[in-house]
C-alpha positions as CSV (number, residue, x, y, z in Angstrom):
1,X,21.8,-29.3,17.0
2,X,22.5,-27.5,13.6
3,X,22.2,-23.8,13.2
4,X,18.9,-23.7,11.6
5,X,17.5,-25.9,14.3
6,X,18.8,-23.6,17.0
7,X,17.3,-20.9,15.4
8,X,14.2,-21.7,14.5
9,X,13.6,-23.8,18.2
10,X,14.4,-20.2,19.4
11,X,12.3,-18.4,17.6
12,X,9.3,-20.5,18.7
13,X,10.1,-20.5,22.7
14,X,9.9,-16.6,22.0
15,X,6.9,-17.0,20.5
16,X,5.6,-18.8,23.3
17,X,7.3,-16.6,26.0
18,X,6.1,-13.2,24.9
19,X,2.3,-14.4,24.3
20,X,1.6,-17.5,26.5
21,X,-0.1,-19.7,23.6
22,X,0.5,-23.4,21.9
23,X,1.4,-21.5,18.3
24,X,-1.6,-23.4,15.6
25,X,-0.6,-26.9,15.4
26,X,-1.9,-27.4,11.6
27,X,-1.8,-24.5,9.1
28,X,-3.5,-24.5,5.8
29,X,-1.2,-22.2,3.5
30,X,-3.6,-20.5,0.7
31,X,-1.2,-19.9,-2.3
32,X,0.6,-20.6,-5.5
33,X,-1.4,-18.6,-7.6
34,X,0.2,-19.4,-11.2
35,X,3.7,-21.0,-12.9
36,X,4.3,-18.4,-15.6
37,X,5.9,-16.5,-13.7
38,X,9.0,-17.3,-10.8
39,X,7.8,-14.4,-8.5
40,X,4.4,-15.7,-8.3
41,X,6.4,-19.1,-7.6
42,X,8.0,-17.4,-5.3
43,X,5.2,-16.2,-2.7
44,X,5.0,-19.9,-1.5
45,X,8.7,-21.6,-0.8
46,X,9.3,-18.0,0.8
47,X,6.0,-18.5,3.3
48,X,6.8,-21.8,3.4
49,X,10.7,-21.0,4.9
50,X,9.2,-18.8,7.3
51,X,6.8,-21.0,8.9
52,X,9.6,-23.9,9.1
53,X,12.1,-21.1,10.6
54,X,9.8,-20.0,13.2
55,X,7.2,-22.0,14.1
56,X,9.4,-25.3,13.0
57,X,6.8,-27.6,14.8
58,X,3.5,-27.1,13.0
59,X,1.6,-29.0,10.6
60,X,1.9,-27.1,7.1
61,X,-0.3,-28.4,4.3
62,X,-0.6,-25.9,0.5
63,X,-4.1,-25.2,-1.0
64,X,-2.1,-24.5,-4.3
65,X,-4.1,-23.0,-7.5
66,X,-1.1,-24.4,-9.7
67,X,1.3,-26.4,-9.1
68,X,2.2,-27.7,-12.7
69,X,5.6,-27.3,-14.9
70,X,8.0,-28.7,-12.5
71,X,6.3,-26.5,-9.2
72,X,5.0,-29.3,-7.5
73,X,8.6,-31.6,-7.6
74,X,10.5,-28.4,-6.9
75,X,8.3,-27.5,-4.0
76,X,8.4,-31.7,-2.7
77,X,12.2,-31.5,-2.8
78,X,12.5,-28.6,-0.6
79,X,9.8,-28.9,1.8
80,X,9.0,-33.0,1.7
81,X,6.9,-32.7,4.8
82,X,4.2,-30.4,3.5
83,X,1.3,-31.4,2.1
84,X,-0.2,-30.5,-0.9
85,X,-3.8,-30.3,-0.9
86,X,-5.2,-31.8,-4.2
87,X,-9.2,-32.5,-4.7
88,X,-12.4,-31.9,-3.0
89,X,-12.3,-34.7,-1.0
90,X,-8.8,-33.5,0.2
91,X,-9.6,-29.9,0.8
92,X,-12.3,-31.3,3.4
93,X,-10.0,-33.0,5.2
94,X,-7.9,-30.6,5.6
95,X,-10.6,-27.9,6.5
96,X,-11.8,-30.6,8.9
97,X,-7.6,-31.2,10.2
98,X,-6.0,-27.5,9.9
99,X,-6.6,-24.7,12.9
100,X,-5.9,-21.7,10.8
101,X,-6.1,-20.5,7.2
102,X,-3.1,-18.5,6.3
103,X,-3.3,-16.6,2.9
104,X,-0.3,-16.0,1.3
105,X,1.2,-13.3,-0.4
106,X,-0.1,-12.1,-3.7
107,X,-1.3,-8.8,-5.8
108,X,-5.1,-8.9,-3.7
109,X,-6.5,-11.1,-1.8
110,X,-6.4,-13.2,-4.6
111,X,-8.3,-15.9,-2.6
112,X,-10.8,-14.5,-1.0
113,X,-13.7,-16.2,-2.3
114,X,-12.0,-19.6,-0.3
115,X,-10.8,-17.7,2.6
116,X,-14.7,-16.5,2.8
117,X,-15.9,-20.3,2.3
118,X,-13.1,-21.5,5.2
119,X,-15.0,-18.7,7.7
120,X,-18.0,-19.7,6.5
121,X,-17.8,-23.9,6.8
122,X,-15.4,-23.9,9.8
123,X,-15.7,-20.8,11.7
124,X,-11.7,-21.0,12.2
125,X,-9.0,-17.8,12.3
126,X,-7.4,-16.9,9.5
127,X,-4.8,-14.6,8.6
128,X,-3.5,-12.7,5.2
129,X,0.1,-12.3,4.9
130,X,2.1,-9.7,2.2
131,X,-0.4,-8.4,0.0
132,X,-1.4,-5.6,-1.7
133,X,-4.8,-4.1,-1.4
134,X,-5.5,-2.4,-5.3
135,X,-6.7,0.7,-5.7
136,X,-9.8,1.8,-7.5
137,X,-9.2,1.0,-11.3
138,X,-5.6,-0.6,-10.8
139,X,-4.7,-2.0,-14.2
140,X,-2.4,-4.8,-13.6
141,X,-5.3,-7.1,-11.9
142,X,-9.3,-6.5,-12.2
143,X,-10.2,-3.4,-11.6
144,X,-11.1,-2.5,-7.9
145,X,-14.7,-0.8,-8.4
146,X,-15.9,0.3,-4.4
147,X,-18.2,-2.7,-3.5
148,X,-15.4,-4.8,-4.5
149,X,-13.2,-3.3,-2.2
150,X,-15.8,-3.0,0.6
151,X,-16.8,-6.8,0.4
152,X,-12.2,-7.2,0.9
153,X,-12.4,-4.7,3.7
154,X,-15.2,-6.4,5.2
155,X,-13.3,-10.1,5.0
156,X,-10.3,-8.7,5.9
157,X,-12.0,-7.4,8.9
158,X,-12.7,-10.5,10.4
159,X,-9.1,-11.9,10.1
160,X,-6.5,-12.4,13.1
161,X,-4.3,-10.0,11.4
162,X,-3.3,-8.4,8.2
163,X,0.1,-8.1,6.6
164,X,0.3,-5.3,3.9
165,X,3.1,-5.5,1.3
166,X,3.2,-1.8,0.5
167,X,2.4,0.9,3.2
168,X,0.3,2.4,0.1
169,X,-1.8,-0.4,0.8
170,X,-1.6,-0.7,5.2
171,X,-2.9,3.0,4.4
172,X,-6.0,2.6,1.9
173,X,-7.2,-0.2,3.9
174,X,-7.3,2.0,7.3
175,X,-8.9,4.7,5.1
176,X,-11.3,2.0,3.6
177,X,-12.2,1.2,7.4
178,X,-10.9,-2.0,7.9
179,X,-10.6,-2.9,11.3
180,X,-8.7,-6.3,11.8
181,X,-7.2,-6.4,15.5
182,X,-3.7,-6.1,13.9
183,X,-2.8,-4.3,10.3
184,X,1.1,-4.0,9.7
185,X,3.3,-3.4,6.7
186,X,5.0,-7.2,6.3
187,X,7.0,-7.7,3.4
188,X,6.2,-10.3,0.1
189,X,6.8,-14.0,1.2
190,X,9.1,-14.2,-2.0
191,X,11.8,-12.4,0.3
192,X,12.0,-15.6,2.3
193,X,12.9,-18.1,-0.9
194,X,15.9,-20.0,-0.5
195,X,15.2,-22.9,-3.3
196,X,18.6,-23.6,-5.3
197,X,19.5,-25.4,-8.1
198,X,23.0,-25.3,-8.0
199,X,23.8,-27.4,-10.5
200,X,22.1,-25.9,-13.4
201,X,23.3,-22.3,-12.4
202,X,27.1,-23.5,-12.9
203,X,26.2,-24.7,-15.8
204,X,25.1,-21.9,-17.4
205,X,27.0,-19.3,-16.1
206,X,30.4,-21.6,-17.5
207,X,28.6,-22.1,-21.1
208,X,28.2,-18.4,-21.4
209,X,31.3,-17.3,-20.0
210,X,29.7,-15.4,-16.8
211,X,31.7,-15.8,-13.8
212,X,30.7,-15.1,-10.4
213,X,30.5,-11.4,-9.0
214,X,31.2,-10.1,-12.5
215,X,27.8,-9.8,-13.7
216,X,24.6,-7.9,-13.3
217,X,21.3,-9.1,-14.0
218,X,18.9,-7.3,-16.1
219,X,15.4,-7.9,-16.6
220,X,12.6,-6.6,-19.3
221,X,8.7,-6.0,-18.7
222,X,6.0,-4.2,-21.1
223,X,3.2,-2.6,-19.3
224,X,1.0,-5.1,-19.6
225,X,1.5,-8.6,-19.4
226,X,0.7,-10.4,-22.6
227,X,-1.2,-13.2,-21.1
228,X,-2.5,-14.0,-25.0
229,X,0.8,-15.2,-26.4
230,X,1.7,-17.9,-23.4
231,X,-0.3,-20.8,-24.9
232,X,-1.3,-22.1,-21.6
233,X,-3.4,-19.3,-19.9
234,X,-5.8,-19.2,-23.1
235,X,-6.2,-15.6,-22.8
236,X,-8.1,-13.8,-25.2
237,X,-6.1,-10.8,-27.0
238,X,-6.8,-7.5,-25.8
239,X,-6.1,-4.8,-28.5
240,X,-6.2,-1.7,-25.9
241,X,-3.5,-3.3,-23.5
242,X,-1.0,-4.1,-26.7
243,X,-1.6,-0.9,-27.7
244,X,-0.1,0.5,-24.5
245,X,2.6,-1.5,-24.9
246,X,3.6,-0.8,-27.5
247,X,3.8,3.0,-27.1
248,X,5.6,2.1,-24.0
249,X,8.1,-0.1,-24.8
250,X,10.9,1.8,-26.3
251,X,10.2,4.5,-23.6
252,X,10.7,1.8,-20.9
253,X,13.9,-0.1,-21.9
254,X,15.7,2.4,-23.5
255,X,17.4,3.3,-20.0
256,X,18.3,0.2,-19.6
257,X,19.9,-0.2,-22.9
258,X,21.8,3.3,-22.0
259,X,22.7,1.4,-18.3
260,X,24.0,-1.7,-20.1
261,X,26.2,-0.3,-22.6
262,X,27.9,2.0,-19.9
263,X,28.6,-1.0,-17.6
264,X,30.3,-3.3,-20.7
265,X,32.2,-0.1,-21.9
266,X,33.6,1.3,-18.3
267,X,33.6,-1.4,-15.9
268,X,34.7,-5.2,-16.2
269,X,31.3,-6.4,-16.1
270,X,29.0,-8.6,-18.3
271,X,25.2,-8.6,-18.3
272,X,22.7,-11.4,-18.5
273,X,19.4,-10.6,-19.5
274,X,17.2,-13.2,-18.0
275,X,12.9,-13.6,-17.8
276,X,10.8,-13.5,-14.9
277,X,7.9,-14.4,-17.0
278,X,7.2,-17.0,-19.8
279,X,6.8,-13.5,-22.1
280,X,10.0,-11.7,-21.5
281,X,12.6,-13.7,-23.3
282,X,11.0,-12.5,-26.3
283,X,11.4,-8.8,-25.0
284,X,14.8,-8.9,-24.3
285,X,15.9,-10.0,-27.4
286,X,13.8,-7.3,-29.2
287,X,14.1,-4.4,-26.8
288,X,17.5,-4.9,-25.4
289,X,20.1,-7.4,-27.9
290,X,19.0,-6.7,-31.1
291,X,19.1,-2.7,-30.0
292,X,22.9,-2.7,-29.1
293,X,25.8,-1.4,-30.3
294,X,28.0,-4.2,-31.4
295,X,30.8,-4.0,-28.7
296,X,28.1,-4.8,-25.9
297,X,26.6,-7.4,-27.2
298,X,29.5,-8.8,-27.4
299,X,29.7,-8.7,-23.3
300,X,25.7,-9.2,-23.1
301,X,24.3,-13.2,-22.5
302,X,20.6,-13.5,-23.7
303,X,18.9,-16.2,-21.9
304,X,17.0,-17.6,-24.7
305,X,14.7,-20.2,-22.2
306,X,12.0,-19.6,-19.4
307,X,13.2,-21.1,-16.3
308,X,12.4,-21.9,-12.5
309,X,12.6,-19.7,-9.0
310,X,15.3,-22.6,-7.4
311,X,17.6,-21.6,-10.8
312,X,17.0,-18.4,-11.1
313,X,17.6,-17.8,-7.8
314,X,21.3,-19.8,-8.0
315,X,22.2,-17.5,-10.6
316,X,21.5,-14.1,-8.8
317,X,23.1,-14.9,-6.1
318,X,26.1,-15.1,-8.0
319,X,25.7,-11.6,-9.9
320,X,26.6,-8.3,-8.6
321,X,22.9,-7.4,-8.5
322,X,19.4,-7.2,-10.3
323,X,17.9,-4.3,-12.2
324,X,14.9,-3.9,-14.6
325,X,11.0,-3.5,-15.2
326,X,10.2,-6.3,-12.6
327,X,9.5,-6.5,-9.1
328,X,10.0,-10.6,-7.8
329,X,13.0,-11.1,-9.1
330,X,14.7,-8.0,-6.9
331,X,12.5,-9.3,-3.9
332,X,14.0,-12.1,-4.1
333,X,17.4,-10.8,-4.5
334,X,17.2,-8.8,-1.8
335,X,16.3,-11.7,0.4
336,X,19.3,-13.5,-0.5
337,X,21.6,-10.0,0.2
338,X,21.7,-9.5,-3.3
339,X,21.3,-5.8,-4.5
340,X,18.5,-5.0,-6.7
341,X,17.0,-2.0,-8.3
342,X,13.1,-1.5,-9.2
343,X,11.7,0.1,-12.2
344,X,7.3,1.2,-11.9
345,X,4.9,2.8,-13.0
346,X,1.0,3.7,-12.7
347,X,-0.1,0.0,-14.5
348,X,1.6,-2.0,-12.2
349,X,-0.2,-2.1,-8.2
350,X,1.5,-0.3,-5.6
351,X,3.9,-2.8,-4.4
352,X,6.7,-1.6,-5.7
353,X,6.9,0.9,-2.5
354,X,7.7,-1.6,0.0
355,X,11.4,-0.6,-1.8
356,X,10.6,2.6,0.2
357,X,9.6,1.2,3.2
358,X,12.4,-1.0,3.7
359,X,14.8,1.6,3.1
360,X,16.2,1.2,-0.8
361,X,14.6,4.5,-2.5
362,X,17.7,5.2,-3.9
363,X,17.1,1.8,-6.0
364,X,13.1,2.6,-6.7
365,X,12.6,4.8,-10.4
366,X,9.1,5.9,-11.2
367,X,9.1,5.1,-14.9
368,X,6.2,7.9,-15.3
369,X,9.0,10.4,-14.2
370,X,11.3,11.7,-16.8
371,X,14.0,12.7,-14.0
372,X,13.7,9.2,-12.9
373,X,13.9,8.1,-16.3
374,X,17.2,9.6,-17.1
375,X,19.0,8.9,-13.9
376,X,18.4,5.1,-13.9
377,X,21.6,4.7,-16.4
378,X,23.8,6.6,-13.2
379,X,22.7,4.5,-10.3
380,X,22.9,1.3,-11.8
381,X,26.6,1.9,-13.2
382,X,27.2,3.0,-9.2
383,X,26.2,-0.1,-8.2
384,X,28.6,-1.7,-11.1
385,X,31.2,0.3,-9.9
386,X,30.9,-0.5,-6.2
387,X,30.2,-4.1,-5.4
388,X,30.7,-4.1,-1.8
389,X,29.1,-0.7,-1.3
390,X,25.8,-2.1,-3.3
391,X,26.1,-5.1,-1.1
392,X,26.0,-3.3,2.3
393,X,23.1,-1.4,1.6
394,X,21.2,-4.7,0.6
395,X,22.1,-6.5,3.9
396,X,20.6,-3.4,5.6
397,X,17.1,-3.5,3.9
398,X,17.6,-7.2,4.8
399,X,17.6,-6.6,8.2
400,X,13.9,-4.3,8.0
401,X,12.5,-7.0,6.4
402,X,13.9,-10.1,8.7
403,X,12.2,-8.1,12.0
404,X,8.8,-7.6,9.5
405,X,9.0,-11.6,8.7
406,X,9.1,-11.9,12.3
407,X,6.5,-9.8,13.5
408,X,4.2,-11.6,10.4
409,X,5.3,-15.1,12.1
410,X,5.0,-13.8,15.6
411,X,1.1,-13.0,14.6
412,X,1.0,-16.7,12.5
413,X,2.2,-18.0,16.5
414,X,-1.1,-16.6,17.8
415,X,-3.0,-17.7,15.6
């Protein structure tokens, strides 16, 4: 019996100990939102480890919203045994086959008009795992207007449990009134991902000159995301969120700049500045590279091509650590033992506090904060400076979100 078997076997005989029930034999995993983007990837391999980890027996089929640009085969390789629901015809089977409805982890209950059609056609549980619940007028997804949020509260009510990604959320939705048995901060399901692509990460790394451990990671992100210049969402331009933007954007990478020329001029380190959208490529190059003092750029790699989770994955794991205007690509950092620092502000949702609540705010910056503006540069050389040190607190915050993934999974069990 391999390791992983062990594990996982054991996991499930807890399960089964502590709460006396068959954990659901067929799960219907509601996810994969969209492709653009490696942390919204992300949310599904990561739930997708966890239920093989700990409940290595049931039935797992996806209810994917896309699957396209390489997802699907990456996804098949890694998990063959899961089934991806595709069709009408096939989403009847498998709300006539599957025992419970898990919704995956996302900005909202990004779902919830199918997890209100699954309660209403089949009358079976469902649960919502790692998301955040959006406050009145969030900017970075529709804004929340009260109804909407009571007609969430009200779903989210009738659910086996609820998983919050952010305590910001656990707490609006017990202010809110919802009143599902069991509401618990449980990390994103990006923290689980463990897709590789080995290959093309060596690669890369030995056509740039980056070698293992002598690298950070650094990654861009405007205020909003330009949905209107990725050809394939079709989104219409929207005048008042590039205008934001654009006031924004030297305020918001110019610490960075500062963070990266300090690490090339008083440590050994290179930088790779790397996407975790389709838009971002395009931002580094204008708001980092070109910006640079000749010297650095001569120790900084611009990754010119968007990429997928299993290789960018393959290449943090071999950097010293992760730090930017993103939040996916440090969750999934993090899950690997990586170190990773987070950059927010008021237009994103609130999940960049689960850094808080699994113990790195030291590595959280409030970009709407001058003092947190100016000591981003510091902290981030520290982490340069002190590999292993940067390491060991990673592995910590690893360990709060390991006994969260288990309490998540523990609830999955009961169904």
């Amino acid at each position: 019996m391999n390791r992983r078997h062990f594990l996982a076997s054991s996991s499930a005989l807890t399960v089964t100990a502590l709460f006396g029930a068959t954990p659901p034999k067929r799960i219907l995993l509601r996810s994969s939102w969209q492709t653009v983007n490696i942390g919204d990837i992300g949310h599904t391999p990561g739930m997708l480890r966890l239920l093989e980890q700990h409940l290595p027996d049931a039935e797992v089929k996806l209810w994917p919203s896309d699957v396209k640009n390489g997802v699907e085969e990456m996804l098949k390789q890694r998990f063959p045994k899961v089934e991806i629901v595709k069709g009408p015809e096939h989403l009847k089977a498998a709300f006539k086959d599957c025992d419970f409805l898990l919704h995956g982890s996302g900005p909202s209950l990004v779902a919830q008009k199918d997890v209100a059609k699954w309660v209403k056609e089949t009358g079976k549980p469902f649960g919502v795992g790692g998301i955040t619940l959006p406050m009145q007028g969030s900017s970075s997804t529709k804004p929340s207007s009260d109804s909407t949020i009571s007609e969430t509260i009200k779903l989210l009510s009738q659910a086996k449990f609820v998983f919050f990604r952010d305590s910001k959320s656990l707490e609006l939705a017990k202010a809110k009134g919802c009143t599902a048995p069991i509401m618990e901060f449980g990390p994103d399901g990006a923290f689980g991902v463990d897709l590789r692509a080995e290959a093309k990460a060596e690669a890369f790394l030995k056509a740039n000159g980056l070698k293992a451990g002598e690298f950070l990671c650094c990654i861009p992100r405007l205020r909003f995301t330009p949905y209107w210049v990725i050809p394939s969402k079709k989104a219409k331009f929207d005048e008042t969120k590039h205008t934001r933007n654009e006031a924004m954007k030297e305020h918001d990478h110019a610490p960075h700049r500062e963070a990266i020329t300090r690490i090339v001029r008083e440590t050994n380190m290179k930088v790779l500045l790397c996407p975790e959208d389709e838009t971002q490529m395009a931002v580094n190059k204008e708001m980092i590279l070109d910006k640079l003092p000749d010297d650095v750029k001569a120790k900084v790699v611009w990754r010119e091509n968007y990429w997928l989770t299993d290789e960018a994955v393959s290449t943090y794991i071999r950097s010293a650590g992760l730090f930017g205007n993103e939040m996916h690509s440090p969750i999934m950092c993090i899950g690997n033992g990586i170190p990773a620092i987070v950059c927010r502000w008021a237009e994103q949702t609130t999940k960049g506090f689960m850094w808080q609540d699994i113990g790195l705010n030291e590595w959280l910056f409030d970009f709407d904060n001058e003092a947190d503006v100016k000591r981003l540069p510091e902290v981030v050389l520290a982490m340069a400076k002190d590999p292993a040190g940067a390491k060991a607190k990673a592995v910590k915050a690893l360990e709060v979100v390991h006994a969260r993934q288990k309490a998540m999974m523990d609830a999955v069990a009961r169904g």
